[in-house]
C-alpha positions as CSV (number, residue, x, y, z in Angstrom):
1,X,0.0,0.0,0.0
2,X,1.9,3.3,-1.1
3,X,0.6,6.3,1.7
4,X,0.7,9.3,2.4
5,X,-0.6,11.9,5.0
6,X,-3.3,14.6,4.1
7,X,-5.6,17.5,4.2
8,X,-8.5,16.6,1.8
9,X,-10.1,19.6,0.3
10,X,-13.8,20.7,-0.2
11,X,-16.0,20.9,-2.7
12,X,-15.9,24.6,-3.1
13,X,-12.2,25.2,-3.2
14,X,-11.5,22.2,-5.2
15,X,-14.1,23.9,-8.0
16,X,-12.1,26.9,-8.1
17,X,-8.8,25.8,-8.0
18,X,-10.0,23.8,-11.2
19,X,-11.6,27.2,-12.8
20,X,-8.1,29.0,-12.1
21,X,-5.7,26.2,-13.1
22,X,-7.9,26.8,-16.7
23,X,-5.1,28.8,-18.3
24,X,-2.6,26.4,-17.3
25,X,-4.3,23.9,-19.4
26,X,-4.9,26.0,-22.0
27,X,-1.2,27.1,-22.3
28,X,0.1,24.0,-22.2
29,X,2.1,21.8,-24.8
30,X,2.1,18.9,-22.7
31,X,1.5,17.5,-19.3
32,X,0.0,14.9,-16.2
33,X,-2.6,17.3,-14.6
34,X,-4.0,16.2,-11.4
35,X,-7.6,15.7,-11.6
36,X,-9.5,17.7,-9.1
37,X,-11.0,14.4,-7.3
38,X,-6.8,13.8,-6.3
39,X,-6.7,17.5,-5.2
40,X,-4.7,17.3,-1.9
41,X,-2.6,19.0,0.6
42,X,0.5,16.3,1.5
43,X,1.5,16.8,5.0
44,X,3.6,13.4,5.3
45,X,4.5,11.1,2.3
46,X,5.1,7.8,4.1
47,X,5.5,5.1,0.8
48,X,5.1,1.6,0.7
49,X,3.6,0.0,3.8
50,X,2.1,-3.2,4.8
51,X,-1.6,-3.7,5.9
52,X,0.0,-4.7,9.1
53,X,1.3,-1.1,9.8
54,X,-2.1,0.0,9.4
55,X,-3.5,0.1,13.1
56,X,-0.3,2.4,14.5
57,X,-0.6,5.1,11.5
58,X,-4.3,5.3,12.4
59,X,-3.4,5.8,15.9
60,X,-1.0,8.5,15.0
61,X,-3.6,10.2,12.8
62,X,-6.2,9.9,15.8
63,X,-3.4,11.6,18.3
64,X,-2.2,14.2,15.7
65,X,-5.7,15.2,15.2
66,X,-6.3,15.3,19.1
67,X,-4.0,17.8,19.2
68,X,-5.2,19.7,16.5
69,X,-8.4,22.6,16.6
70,X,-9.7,23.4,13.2
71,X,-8.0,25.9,11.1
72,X,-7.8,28.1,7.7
73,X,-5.3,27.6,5.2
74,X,-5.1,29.8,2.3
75,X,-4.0,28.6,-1.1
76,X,-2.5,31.3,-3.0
77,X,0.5,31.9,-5.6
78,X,1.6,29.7,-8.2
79,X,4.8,28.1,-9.1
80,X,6.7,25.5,-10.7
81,X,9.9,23.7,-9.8
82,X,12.3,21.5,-11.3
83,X,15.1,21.1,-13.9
84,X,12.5,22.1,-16.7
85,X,10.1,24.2,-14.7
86,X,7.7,21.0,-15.3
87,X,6.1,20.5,-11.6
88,X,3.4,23.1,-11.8
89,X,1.7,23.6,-8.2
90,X,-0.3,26.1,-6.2
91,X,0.9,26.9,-2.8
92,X,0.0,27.5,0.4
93,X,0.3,30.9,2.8
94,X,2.4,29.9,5.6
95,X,-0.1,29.4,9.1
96,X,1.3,28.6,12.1
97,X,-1.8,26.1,12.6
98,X,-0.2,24.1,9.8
99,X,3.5,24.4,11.0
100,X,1.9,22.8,14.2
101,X,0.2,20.1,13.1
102,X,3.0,18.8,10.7
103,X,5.1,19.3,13.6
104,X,2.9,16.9,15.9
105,X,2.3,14.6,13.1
106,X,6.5,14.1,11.9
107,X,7.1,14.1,16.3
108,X,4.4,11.1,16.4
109,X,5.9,9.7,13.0
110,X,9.2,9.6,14.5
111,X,8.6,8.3,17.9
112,X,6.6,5.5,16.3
113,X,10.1,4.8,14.0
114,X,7.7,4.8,11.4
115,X,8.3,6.1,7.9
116,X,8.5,9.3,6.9
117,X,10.1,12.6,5.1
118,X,12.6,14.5,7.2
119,X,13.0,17.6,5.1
120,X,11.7,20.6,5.7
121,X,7.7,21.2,4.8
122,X,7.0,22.9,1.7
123,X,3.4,23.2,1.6
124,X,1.8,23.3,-2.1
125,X,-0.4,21.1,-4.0
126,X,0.8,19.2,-7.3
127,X,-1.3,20.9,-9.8
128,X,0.4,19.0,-13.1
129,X,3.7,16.8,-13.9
130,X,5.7,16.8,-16.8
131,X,4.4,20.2,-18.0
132,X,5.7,22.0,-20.5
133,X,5.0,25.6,-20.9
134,X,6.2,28.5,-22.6
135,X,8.2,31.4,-20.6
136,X,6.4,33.6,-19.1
137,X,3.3,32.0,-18.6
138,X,3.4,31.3,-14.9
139,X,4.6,35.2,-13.9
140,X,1.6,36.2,-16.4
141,X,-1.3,34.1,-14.8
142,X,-4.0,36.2,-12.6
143,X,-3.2,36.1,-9.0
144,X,-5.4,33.7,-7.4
145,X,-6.5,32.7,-3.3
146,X,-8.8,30.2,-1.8
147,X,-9.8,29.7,1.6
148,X,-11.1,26.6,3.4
149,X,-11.8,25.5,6.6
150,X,-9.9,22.5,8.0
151,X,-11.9,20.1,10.1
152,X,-10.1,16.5,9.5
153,X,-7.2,15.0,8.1
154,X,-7.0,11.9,6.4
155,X,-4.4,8.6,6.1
156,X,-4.6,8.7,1.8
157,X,-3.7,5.9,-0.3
158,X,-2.6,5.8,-4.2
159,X,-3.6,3.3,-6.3
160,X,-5.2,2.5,-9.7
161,X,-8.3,1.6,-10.5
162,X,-8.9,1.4,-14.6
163,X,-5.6,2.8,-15.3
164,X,-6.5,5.7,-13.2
165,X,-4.8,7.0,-10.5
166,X,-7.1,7.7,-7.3
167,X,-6.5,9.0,-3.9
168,X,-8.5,7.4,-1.5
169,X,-8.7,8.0,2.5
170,X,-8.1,5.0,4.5
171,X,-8.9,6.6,7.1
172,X,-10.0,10.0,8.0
173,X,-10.6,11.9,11.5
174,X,-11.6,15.0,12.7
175,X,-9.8,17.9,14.1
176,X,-9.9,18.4,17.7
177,X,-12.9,21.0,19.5
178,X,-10.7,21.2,22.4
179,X,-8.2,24.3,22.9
180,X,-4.8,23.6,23.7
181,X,-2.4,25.4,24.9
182,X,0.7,25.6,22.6
């Protein structure tokens, strides 16, 4: 089972990230866009792991979310990394709800020796792969921000189904009503 951690998004803010990635498309010579159903915010990548691991990354999901009250994020500027420029991505304002809960989740990750990334957290969201676009596109696009409201995160797995490739939650739990002090 290849997965990862993750904030799901809604309805509403996947819709207009799709409506504002419509230039993108449209300039585009080539590319792997993510479909909006496999929109995402990544807060751990964790990789191949075996249904037997299954019970202790749920418990870490149920603790980091424990710890966690709901919060805003803002997704907002565009970019693209890369040798080529070709990893076109929206990111994310930093929010130190965010820088908390990744926080919790890599201390819980860690303590657990289970798998994870230890570089530093980059929020964004993989818009397209492989894309190729002519200069200047991305510095011309319109400026662009959503907001949402976080109330859960999920335990995500990627697989295929037809060919396809879905993002499914495994599991998924909600965000702490409780203050805590941090």
């Amino acid at each position: 089972m290849r997965l990862f951690y993750a904030i799901e998004l809604d309805e509403s803010t996947r819709s207009a990230i799709d409506q504002a990635r419509v230039p993108l498309l449209e300039q585009s010579r080539a590319g792997k866009w993510t479909t909006p159903a496999n929109y995402h915010l990544t807060l751990q990548f964790l990789g191949e792991c075996i249904p037997g691991q299954l019970p202790d990354l749920h418990d870490i999901l149920c603790r980091t979310a424990a710890l966690q009250q709901p919060f805003c994020l803002t997704f907002q500027k565009w970019g693209a990394f890369g040798r080529h420029q070709e990893i076109v991505w929206l990111g994310v304002r930093s929010e130190p709800a965010l820088d908390f809960l990744y926080g919790n989740l890599n201390r819980l990750l860690r303590e657990r020796s289970c798998p994870h990334e230890d570089r530093p957290y980059c929020p964004h969201m993989t818009l397209g792969r492989q894309v190729r676009l002519d200069d200047g596109v991305m510095k011309n696009l319109p400026e662009f921000s959503a907001r949402m409201m976080v109330d859960h995160l999920a335990l995500m797995e990627s697989t295929r189904l037809n060919g396809q490739l879905v993002y499914r939650a495994v599991y998924r739990e909600p965000l702490s009503m409780t203050i805590h002090n941090k």
